[in-house]
C-alpha positions in Angstrom: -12.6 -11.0 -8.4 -12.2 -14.1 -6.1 -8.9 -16.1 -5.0 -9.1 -19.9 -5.4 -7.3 -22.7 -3.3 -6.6 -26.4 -4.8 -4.6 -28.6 -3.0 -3.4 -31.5 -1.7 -1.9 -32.0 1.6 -0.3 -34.5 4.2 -3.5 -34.2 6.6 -6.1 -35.4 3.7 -4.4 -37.4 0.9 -2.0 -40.5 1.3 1.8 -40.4 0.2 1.3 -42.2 -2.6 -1.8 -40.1 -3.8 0.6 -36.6 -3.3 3.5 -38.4 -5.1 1.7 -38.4 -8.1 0.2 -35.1 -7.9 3.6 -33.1 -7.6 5.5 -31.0 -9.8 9.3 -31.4 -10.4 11.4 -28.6 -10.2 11.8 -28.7 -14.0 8.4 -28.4 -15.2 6.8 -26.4 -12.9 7.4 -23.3 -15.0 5.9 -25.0 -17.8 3.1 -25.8 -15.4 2.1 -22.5 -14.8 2.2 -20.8 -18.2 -0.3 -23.5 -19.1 -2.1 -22.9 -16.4 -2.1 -18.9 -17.1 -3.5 -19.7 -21.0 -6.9 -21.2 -19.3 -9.3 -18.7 -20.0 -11.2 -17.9 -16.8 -7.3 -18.3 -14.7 -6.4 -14.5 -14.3 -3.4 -15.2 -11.8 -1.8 -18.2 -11.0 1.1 -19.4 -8.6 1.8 -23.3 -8.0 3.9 -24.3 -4.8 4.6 -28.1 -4.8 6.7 -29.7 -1.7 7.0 -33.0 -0.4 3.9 -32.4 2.1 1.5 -30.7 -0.3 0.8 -29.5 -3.8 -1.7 -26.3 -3.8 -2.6 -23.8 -6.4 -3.8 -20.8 -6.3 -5.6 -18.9 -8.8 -7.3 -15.3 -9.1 -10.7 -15.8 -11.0 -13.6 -13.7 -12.0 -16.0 -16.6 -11.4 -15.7 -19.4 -8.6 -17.3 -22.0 -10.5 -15.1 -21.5 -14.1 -12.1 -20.9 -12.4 -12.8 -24.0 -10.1 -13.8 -26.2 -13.5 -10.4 -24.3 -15.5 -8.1 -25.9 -12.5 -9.8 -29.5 -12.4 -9.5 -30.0 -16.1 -5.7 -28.2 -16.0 -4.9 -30.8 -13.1 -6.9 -33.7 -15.8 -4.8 -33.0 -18.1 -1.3 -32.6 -16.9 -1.8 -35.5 -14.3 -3.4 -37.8 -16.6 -5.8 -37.3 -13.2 -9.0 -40.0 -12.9 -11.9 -39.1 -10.7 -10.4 -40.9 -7.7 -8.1 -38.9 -6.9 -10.8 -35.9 -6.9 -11.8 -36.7 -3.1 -8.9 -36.0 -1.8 -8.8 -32.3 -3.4 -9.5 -29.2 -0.8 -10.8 -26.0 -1.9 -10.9 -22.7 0.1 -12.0 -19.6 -1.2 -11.5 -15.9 -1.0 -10.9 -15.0 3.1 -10.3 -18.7 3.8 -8.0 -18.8 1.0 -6.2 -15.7 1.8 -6.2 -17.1 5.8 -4.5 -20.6 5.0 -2.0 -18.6 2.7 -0.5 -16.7 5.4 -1.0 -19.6 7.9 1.3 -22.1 5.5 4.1 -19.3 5.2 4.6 -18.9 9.1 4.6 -22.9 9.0 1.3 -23.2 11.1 -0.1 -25.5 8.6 3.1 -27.9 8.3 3.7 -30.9 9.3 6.1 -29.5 11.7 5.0 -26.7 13.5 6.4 -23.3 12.2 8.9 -24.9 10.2 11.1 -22.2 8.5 11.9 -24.2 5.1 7.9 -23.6 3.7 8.7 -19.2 3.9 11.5 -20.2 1.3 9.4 -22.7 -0.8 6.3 -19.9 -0.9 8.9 -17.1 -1.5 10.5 -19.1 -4.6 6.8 -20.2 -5.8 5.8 -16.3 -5.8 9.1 -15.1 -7.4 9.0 -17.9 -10.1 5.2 -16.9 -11.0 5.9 -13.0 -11.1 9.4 -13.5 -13.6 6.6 -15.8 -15.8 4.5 -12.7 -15.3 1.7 -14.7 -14.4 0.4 -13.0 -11.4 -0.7 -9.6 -11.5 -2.3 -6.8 -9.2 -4.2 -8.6 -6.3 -0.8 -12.2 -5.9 1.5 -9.1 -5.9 0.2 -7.6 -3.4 -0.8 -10.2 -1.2 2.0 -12.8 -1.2 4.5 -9.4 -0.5 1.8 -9.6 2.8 2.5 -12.7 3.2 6.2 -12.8 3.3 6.7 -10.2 5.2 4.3 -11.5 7.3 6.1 -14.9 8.0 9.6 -13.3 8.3 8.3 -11.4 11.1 6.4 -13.8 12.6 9.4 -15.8 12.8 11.8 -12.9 14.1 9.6 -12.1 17.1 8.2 -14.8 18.4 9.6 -18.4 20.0 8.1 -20.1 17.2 11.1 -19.2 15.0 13.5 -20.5 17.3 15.4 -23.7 16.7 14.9 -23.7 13.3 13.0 -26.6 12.4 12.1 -28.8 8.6 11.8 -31.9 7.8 15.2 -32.7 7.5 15.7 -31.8 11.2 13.0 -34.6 12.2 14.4 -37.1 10.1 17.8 -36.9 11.9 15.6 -36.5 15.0 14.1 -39.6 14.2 18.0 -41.4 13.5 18.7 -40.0 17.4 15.5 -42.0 18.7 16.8 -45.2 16.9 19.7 -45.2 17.7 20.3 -43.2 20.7 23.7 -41.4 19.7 24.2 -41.0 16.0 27.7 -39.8 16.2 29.6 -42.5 15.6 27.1 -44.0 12.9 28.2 -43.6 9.1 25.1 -41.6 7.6 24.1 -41.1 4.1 23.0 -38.2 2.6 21.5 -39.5 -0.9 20.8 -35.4 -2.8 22.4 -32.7 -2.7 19.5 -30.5 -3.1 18.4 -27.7 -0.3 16.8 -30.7 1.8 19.8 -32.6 1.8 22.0 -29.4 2.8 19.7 -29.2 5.5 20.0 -32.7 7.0 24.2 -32.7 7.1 23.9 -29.2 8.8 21.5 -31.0 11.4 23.9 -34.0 11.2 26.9 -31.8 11.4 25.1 -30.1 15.0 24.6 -33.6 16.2 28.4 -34.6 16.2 27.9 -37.1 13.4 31.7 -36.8 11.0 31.5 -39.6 9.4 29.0 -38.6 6.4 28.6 -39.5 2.6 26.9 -37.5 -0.1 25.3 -39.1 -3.0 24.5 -37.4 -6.1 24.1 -37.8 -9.8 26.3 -34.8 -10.2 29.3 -36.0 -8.7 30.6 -31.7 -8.8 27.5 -30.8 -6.7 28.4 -33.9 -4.0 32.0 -32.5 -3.5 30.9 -28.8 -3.0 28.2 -30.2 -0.4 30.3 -32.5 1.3 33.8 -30.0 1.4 31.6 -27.8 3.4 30.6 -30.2 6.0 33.6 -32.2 6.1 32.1 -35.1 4.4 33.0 -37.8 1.5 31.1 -37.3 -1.3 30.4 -40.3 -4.1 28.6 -41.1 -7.4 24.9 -42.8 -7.8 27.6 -45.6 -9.5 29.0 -46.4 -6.1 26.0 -46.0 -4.1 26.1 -50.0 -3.7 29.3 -50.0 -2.2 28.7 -46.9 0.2 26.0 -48.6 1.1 27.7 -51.8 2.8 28.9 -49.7 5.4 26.6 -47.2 6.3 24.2 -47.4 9.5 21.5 -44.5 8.2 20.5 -42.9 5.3 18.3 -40.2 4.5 17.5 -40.0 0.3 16.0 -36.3 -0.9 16.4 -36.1 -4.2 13.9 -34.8 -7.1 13.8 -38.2 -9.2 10.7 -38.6 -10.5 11.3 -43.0 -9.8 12.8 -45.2 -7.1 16.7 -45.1 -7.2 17.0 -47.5 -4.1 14.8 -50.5 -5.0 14.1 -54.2 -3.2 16.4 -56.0 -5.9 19.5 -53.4 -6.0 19.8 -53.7 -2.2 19.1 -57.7 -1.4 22.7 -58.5 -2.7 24.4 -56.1 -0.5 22.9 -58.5 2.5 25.6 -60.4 2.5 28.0 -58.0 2.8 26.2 -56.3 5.2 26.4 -59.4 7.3 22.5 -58.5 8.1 23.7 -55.2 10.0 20.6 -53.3 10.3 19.7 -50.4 7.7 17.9 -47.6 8.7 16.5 -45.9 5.6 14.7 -42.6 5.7 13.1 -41.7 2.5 11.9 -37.8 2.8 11.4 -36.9 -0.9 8.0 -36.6 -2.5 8.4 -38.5 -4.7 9.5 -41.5 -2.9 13.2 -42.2 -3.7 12.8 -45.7 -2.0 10.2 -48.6 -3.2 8.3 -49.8 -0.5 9.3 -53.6 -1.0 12.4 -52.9 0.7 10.7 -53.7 3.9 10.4 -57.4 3.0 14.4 -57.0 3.6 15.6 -58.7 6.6 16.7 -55.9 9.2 15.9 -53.2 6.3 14.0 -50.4 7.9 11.9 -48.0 6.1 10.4 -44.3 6.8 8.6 -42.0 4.4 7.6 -38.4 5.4 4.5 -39.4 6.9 6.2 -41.6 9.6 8.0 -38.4 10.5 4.5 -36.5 11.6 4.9 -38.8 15.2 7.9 -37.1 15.7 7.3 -34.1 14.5 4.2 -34.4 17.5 6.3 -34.4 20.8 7.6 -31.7 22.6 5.6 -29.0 20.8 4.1 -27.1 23.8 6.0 -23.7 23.2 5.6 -23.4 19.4 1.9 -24.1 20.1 1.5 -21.3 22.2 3.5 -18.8 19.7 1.1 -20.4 17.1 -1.6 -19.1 19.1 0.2 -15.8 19.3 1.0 -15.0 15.6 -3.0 -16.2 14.9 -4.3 -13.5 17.3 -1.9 -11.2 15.1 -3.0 -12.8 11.7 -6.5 -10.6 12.5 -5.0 -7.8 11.7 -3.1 -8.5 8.7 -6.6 -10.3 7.2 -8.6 -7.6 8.1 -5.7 -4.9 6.4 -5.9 -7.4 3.1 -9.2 -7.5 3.0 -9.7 -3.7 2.8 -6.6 -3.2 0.2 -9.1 -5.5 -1.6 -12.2 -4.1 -1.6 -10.8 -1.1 -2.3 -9.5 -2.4 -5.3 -12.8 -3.5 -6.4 -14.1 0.8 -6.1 -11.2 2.4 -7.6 -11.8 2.3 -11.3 -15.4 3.9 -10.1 -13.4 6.8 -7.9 -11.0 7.3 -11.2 -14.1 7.1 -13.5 -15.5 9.7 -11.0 -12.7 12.1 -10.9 -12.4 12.0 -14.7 -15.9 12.6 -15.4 -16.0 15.8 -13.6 -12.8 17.4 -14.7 -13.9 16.4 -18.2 -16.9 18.3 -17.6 -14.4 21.1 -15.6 -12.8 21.2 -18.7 -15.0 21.6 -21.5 -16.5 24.5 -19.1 -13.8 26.3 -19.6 -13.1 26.0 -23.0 -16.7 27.3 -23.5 -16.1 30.1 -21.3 -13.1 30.8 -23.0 -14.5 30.9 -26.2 -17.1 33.3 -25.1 -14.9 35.6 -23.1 -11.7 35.3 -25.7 -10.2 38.6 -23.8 -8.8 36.7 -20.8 -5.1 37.6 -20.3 -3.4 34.1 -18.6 -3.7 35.2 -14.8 -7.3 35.8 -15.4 -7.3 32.2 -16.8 -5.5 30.4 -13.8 -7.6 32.1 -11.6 -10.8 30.5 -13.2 -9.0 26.7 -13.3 -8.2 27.3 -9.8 -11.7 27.8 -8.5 -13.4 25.7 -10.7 -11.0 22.8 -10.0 -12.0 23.6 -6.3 -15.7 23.7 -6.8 -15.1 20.0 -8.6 -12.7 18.7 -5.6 -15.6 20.0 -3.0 -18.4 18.1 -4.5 -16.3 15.0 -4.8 -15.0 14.3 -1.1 -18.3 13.2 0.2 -19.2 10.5 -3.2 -15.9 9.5 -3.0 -15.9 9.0 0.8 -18.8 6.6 0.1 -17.4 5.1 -2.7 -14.8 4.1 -0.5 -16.9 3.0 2.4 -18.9 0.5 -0.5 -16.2 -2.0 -0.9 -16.3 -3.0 2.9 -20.0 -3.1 2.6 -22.2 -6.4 2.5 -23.9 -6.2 -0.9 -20.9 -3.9 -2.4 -22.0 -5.3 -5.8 -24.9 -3.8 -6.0 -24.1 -0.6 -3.9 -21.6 -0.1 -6.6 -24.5 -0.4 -9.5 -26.3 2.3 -8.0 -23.2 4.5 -7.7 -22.5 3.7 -10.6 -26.4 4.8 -12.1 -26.5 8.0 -9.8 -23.4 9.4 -11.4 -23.7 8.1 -15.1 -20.3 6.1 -14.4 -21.0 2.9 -17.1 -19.0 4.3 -19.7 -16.2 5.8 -18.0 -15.8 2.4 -15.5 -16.2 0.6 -19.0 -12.9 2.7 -20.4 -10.9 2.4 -17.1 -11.3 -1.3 -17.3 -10.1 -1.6 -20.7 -6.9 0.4 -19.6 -6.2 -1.9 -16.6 -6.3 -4.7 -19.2 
């Protein structure tokens, strides 16, 4: 068995190369049932966000299971060979590595952001009620999790709770210096956009809009925060007023575009508009910049600020690696173990098969036995058959963590007359 890694991610592929490989919230079930129905795809989870999309797969072959995600990712994405270079692929301990490193948020764009653990958590619980993982994604993205929480509990790197939505209202402080008197708005009222008015809401900023296309989920946000909350319909006028807005919705198009926002000029009296675009998709074309004192940032603008003043979660970075040893290294064994239990079962059953029909045939001959006489001889023989088994399966455990365990496991395997037991044990794990 191997674990597979395909991805895309803010440090190799452009914004406008992730925004087209990303799954909306409302397909990506779909996504991974189809996935699931490729024949060499075992186990699948898919986690898309605004910074990456990544999948990962359990396979029994690297190179099928690496063809059966190319031409899933061909065919769902309409995908041409350009966008091929700017795929990554980790395998196995690398893949199982990067896993845990992207929960803890060491692989973000903001160090040890706490909004991933959720996204990975949701990705793992969505795949398991699809009952597309199985045995080996159980187990590890349980690791995982727990892994992260802790990590986050224990060391500075969890303090100060940090996501994108926290730079991009960083990022209003730098341009304007104090942000509490500016009118802000919060276009989505999604978990990214409940994020940026609670990091609004700590920076003293009241006067606050939310935008929605459901008009019901803009009040609920904005009654909690103390905010006004309006309808896409009357996002033009909201917007002749406002000083900032941050858009994170999960629209698969612009809603704010170069044409609906030239008119407003006018009215705007050419007061600067800071826009702040952190969905993935983009919520805001591009053109808007031609705007006269229209100013534009996508999620990859936010990675300069996202840079400064990282010293201390560096260092607790460098702390939770040091620990991540451990957890690799405990992984890694559940694993390989995995791989030399069906030949410790097929083992054990062998031999009390054989206890078994030795007893019957001593039965048979000796038909005279009262039934203590008969528990007596279970007992010892089940002995003699649990004595000669603790050293082979002592080895059979010590093969998994061995170099060549493949073919250490053939010979086990041969020595003991395993291939038809292993071959029934199999079929039951099916």
């Amino acid at each position: 068995m191997h674990i597979l890694k395909v991805g895309v991610n803010y440090q190799v592929a452009p914004l406008e190369v992730r925004e087209k490989l990303t799954f909306s919230e409302d397909v990506i079930q779909h996504a991974m049932i189809s996935l699931s129905e490729y024949e060499a795809i075992l186990e699948n989870i898919i986690l898309s966000t605004c910074n990456r999309t990544e999948i990962y797969v359990v396979v029994e072959s690297l190179d099928t299971g690496k063809q059966s995600v190319m031409a899933f990712l061909k065919y769902w994405f309409q995908m041409g060979e350009k966008f091929t270079e700017y795929l990554q692929f980790s395998k196995d301990d690398d893949a199982i590595n990067h896993t845990f490193k992207l929960a803890v948020g060491l692989d973000s764009m903001v160090l040890g952001e706490t909004q991933i653990l959720g996204q990975v958590r949701d990705a793992f619980l969505t795949a398991q009620q699809l009952h597309v993982t199985g045995k080996i994604f159980n187990e590890l993205f349980k690791r995982v999790i727990t892994f992260a929480k802790s990590a986050h509990s224990n060391t500075i790197i969890g303090e100060q709770a940090v996501s994108i939505s926290y730079v991009a209202v960083e990022l209003s402080k730098k341009i304007f210096g104090k942000i509490n008197e500016k009118h802000v708005v919060i276009i989505g009222a999604g978990e990214m956009g409940e994020l940026s008015l609670e990091n609004l809401s700590s920076a003293g900023v009241s006067n606050i809009t939310v935008v929605n296309r459901s008009f019901y989920k803009a009040e609920q946000l904005a009654k909690r925060f103390h905010a006004t909350a309006a309808t896409m319909a009357e996002l033009g006028d909201v917007l002749t007023t406002s000083d900032i807005v941050i858009s994170s919705t999960g629209a698969n198009e612009a809603i704010l575009t170069k044409e609906q926002l030239q008119p407003l000029q006018k009215q705007r009296r050419n007061k600067p508009l800071f826009l702040i675009d952190i969905a993935v998709p983009r919520d805001i074309e591009a053109s808007v910049e031609q705007l006269d004192n229209i100013f534009l940032y996508d999620v990859d603008d936010l990675q300069h600020v996202a840079d400064e003043n990282m010293e201390a979660r560096k260092e607790a970075a460098a702390l939770i690696e040091s620990q991540l040893v451990h957890e690799l290294s405990s992984f890694q064994n559940w694993l390989n173990m995995l791989d030399v239990v069906p030949l410790i079962k097929a083992l054990r059953e062998k031999s009390l098969d054989i206890q078994e029909r030795t007893l019957a045939s001593i039965f048979r001959k000796i038909p005279d036995l009262d039934e203590r006489e008969m528990k007596v001889l279970r007992k010892h023989t089940k002995s003699i058959v649990n004595q000669l088994l603790e050293q082979p399966i002592k080895q059979a455990k010590l093969i998994g963590n061995t170099e060549n365990s493949e073919v250490h496991k053939e010979i086990f395997s041969n020595i003991f007359g395993l291939d038809n037991h292993v071959q029934d044990e199999k079929q039951r794990g099916k």
